[in-house]
C-alpha positions as CSV (number, residue, x, y, z in Angstrom):
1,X,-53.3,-5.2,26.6
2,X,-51.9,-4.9,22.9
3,X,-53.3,-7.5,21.2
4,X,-51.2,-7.5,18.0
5,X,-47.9,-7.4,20.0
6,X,-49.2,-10.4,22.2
7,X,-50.1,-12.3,18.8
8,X,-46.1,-10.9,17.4
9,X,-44.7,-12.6,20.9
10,X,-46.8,-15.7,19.9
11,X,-45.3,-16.0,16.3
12,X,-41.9,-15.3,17.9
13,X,-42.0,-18.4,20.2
14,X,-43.7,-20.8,17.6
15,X,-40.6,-20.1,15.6
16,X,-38.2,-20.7,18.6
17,X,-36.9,-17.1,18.1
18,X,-37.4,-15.6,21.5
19,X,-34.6,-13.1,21.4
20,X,-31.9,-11.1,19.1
21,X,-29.8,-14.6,19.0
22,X,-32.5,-16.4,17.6
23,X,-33.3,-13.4,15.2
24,X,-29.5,-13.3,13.7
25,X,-29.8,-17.2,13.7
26,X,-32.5,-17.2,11.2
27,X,-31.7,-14.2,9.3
28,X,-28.1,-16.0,8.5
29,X,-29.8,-19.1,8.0
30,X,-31.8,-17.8,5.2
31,X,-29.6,-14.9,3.9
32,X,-26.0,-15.4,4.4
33,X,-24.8,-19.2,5.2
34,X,-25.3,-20.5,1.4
35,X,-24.7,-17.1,-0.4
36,X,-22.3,-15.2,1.2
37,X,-18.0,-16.1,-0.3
38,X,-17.0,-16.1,3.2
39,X,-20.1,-16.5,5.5
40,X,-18.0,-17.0,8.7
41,X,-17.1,-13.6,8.3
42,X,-20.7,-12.5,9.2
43,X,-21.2,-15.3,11.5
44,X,-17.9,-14.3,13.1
45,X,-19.2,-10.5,14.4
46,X,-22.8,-11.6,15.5
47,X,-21.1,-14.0,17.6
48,X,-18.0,-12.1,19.2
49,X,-19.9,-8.6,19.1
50,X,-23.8,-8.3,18.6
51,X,-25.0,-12.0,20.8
52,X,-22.4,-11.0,23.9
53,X,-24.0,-7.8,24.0
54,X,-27.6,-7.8,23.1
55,X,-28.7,-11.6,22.6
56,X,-30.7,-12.2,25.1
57,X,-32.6,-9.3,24.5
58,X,-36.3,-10.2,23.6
59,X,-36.7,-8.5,19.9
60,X,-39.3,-6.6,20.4
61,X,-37.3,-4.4,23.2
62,X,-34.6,-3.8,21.1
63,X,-34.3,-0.1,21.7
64,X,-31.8,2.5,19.5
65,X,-30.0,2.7,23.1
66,X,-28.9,-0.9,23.1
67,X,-27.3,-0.5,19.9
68,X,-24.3,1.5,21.8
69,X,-22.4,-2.0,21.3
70,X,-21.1,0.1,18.2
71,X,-19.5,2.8,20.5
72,X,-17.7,-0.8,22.3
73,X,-16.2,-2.1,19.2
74,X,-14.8,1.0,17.9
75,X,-13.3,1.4,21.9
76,X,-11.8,-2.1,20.8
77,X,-9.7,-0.5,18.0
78,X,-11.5,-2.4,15.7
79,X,-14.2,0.5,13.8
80,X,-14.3,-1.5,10.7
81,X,-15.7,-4.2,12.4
82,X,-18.0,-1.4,14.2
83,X,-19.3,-1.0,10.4
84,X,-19.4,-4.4,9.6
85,X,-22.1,-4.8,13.2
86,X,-24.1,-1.6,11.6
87,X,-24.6,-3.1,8.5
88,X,-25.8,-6.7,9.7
89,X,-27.8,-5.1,13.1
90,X,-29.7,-2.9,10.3
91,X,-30.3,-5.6,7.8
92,X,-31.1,-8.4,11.1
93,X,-33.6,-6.2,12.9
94,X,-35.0,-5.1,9.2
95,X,-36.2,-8.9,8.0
96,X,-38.0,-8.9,11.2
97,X,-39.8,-5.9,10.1
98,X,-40.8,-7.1,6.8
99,X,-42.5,-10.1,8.6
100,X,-43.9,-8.0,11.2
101,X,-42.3,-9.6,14.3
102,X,-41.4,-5.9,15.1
103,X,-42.8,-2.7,14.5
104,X,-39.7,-0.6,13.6
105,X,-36.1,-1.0,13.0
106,X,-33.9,0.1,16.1
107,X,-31.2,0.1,14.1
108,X,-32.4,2.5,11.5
109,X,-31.6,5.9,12.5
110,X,-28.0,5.0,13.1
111,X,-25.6,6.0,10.3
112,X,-21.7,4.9,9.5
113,X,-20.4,7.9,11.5
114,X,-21.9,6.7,14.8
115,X,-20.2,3.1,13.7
116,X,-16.5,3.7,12.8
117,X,-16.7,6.3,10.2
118,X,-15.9,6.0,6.3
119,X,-12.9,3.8,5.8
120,X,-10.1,4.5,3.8
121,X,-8.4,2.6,1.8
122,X,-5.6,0.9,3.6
123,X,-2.2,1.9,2.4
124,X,0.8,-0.4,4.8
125,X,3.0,-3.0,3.5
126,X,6.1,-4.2,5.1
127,X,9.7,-3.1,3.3
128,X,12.8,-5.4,3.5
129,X,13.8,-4.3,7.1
130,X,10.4,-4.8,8.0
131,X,10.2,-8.6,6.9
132,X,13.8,-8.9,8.1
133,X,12.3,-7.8,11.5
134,X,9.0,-10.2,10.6
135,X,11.3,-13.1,10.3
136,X,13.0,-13.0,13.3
137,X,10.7,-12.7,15.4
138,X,8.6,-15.6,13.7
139,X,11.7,-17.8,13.8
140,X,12.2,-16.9,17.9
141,X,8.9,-16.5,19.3
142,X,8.2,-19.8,20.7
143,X,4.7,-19.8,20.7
144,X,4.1,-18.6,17.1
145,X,4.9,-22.4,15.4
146,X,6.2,-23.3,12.5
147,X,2.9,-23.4,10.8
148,X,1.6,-20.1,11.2
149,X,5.3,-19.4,10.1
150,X,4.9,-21.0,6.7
151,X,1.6,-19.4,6.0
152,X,2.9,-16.2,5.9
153,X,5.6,-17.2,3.9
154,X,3.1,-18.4,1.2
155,X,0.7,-15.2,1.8
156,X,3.7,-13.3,0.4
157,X,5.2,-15.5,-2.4
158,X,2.1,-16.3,-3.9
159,X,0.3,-13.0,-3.4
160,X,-3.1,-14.8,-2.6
161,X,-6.0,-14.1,0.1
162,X,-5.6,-15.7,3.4
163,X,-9.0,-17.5,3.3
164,X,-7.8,-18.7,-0.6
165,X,-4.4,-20.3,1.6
166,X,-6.2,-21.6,5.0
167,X,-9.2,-23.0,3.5
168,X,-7.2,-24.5,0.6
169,X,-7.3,-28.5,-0.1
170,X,-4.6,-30.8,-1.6
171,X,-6.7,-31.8,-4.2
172,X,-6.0,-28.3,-6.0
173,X,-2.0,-28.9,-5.8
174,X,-0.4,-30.7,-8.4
175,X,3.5,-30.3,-6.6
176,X,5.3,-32.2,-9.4
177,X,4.0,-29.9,-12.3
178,X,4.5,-26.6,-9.5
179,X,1.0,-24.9,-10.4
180,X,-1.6,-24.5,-8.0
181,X,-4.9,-25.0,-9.5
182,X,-7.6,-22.2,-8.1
183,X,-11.1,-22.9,-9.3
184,X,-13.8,-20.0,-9.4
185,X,-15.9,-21.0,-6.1
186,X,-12.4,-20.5,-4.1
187,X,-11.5,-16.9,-5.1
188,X,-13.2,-13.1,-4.3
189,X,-13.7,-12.1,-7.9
190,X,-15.4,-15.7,-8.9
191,X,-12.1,-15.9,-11.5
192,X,-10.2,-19.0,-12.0
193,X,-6.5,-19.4,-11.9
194,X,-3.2,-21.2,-12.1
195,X,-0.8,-20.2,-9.7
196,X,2.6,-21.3,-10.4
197,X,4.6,-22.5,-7.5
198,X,8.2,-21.8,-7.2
199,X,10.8,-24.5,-6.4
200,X,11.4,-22.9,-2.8
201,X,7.6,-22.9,-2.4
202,X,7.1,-26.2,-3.5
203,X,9.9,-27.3,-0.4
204,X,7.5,-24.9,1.9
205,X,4.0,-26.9,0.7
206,X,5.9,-30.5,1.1
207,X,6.7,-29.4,4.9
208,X,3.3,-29.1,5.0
209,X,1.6,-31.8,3.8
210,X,4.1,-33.7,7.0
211,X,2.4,-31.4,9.5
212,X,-1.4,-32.5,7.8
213,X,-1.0,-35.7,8.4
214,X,-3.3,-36.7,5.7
215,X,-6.0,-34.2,5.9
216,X,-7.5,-33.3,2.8
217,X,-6.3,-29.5,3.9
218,X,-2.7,-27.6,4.3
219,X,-4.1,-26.4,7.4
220,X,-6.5,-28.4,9.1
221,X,-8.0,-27.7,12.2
222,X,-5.9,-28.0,15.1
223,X,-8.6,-29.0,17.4
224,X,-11.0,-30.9,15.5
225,X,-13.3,-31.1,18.7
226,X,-14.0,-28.4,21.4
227,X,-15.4,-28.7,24.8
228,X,-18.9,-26.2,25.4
229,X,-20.8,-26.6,28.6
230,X,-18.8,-29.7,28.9
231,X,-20.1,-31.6,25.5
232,X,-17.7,-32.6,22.6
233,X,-18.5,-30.4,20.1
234,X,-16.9,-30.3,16.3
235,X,-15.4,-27.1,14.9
236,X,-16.8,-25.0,12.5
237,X,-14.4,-25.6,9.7
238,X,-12.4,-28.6,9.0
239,X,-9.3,-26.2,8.1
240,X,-8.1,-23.2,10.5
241,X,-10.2,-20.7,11.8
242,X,-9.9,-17.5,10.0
243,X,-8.8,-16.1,13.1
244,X,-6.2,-17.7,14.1
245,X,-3.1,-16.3,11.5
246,X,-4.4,-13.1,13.4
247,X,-4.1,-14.2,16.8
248,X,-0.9,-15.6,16.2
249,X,0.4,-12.5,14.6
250,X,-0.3,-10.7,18.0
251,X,2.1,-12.9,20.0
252,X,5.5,-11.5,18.3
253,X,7.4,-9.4,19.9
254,X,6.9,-6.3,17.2
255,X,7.0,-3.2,19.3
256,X,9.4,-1.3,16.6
257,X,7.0,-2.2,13.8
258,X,3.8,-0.1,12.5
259,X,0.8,-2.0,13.3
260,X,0.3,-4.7,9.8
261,X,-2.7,-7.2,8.8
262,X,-2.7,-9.8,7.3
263,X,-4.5,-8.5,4.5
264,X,-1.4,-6.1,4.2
265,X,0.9,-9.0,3.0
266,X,-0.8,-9.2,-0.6
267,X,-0.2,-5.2,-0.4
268,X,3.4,-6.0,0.3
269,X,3.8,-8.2,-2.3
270,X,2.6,-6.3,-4.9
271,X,4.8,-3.3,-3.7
272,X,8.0,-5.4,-4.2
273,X,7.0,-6.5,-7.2
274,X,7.0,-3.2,-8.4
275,X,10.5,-2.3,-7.0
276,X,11.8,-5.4,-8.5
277,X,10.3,-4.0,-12.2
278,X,7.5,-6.7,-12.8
279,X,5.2,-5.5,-15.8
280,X,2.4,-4.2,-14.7
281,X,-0.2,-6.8,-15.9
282,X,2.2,-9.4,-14.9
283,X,2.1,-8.0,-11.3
284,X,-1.8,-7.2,-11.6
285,X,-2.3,-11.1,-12.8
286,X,-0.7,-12.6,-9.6
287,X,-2.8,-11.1,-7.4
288,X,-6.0,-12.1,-9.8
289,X,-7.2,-8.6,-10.5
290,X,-8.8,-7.7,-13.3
291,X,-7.6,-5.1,-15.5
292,X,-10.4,-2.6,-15.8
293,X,-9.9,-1.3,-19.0
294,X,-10.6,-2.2,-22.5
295,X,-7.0,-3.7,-22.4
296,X,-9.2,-6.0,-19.8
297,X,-11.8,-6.9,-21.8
298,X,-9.6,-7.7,-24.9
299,X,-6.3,-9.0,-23.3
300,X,-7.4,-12.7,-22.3
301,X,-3.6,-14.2,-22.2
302,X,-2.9,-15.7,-18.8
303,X,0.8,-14.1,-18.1
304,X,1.2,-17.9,-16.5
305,X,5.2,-17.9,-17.4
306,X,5.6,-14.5,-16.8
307,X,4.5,-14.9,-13.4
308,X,6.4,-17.7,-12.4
309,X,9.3,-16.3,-13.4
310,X,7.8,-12.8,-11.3
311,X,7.1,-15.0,-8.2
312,X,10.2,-16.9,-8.2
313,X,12.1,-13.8,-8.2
């Protein structure tokens, strides 16, 4: 009998962490819930692709040959994701090691070609046929709702990140003035700004704030409490899950239309401000980039009326 594996299995159960769910639990506990921007991103793959496949899998038989879930998601059409599951298997099954729960990393001969490859840099954005098409089909596709409807309305007038819109409160709108006020915590680049709201979007946000129903959020969770195993539970988030502007998005009736993400609508944006001859730190502003020159460093003004004169066009 091994004695230091039976004293590892020992340690294991004395820290309730008898399998690869219970190791993902406690690595996100302590590494990614309260430092991670977005930590349901993380908490989003380990659930739908890395428990369903190797959860219940006691740690310490983890083997390189399990981690063909990889080879699954990328079958999926999804091999971004498939590098996303690398990354966290790798860095999962490597805390364990530095405790000594396990004596080697399964994960750690495995590189980003046997995942879904290098990425490149996404170039789609929808032209004026395109969102003609969008439109359409949003307005006639009974199932897609107004609300989903008005989200991507927003995503494109106010060139913004759809985490920065579903996740968004009330408290940060000030619809009289027309400026949204967005606070460092709230954006990717930990920069503060002040969205200005045009007159058509204000009509957009005060449609809204009917639908909320005096939640604290645009888009509060639709159902507040879930059944599992027949128990009430509460969602995750108090606002939308981040997955359901994409779910929604698969429902039209787009067959004519190159595949699009959502993430392509701030892409889109920016494209048509272009066309429509928006200066180019104008443009860059609105989608709070920073200008990575010395231009950058120097050039602190905010472009505030420039923008919501760029936005309302």
């Amino acid at each position: 009998m091994d004695i230091s594996a039976a004293k590892r299995q020992e340690k294991l159960k004395a820290i309730d962490m008898h399998n690869v769910e219970g190791l993902a639990k406690i690595w996100y506990e302590r590494h990614i819930a309260d430092k991670y921007k977005h930590p349901e991103v993380v908490e989003r793959v380990i659930r739908r692709h890395i428990k369903p496949a190797i959860g219940k899998l006691p740690v310490e038989e983890v083997r390189p040959v399990h981690i063909d879930v990889l080879t699954k998601i990328v079958a999926s059409g999804a091999p971004t994701v498939a590098n996303d599951a690398l990354r966290y298997m790798f860095r999962t099954f490597h805390f364990a090691v530095k405790r000594k729960w396990i004596d080697s990393n399964p994960v750690y001969g495995f590189e980003i070609s046997d995942a879904g490859g290098t990425e490149q840099s996404r170039v789609r954005w929808l032209n004026r046929q395109e969102l003609a098409a969008l439109a359409k089909a949003m307005r006639e596709t009974p199932n897609f709702g107004r609300l989903n409807e008005l989200a991507v309305w927003l995503l494109l007038a106010l060139c913004i990140r759809k985490m920065e819109l579903l996740s968004s409160k009330w408290s940060e709108f000030d619809l009289d003035k027309g400026v949204w006020l967005l606070r460092p915590s709230r954006t990717k680049m930990k920069s503060a700004i002040d969205i200005p709201l045009a007159p058509s979007v204000v009509e957009w946000l005060k449609e809204l704030k009917v639908f909320a129903c005096g939640s604290n959020h645009l888009f509060p969770a639709r159902r507040p409490i879930h059944m599992k195993a027949g128990v009430p539970r509460k969602n995750r988030f108090e606002h939308v899950s981040p997955d359901t502007l994409n779910v929604a998005l698969k429902r039209l009736p787009l067959d004519d239309i190159e595949h699009f993400t959502v993430h392509d609508m701030r892409r889109t944006a920016r494209t048509h401000m272009g066309a429509l001859g928006v200066d180019r730190f104008v443009a860059e502003r609105a989608l709070n980039h920073k200008v990575r020159d010395v231009e950058g460093v120097y050039n602190q003004y905010d472009y505030f009326e420039e923008r919501n004169l760029a936005l309302s066009r």
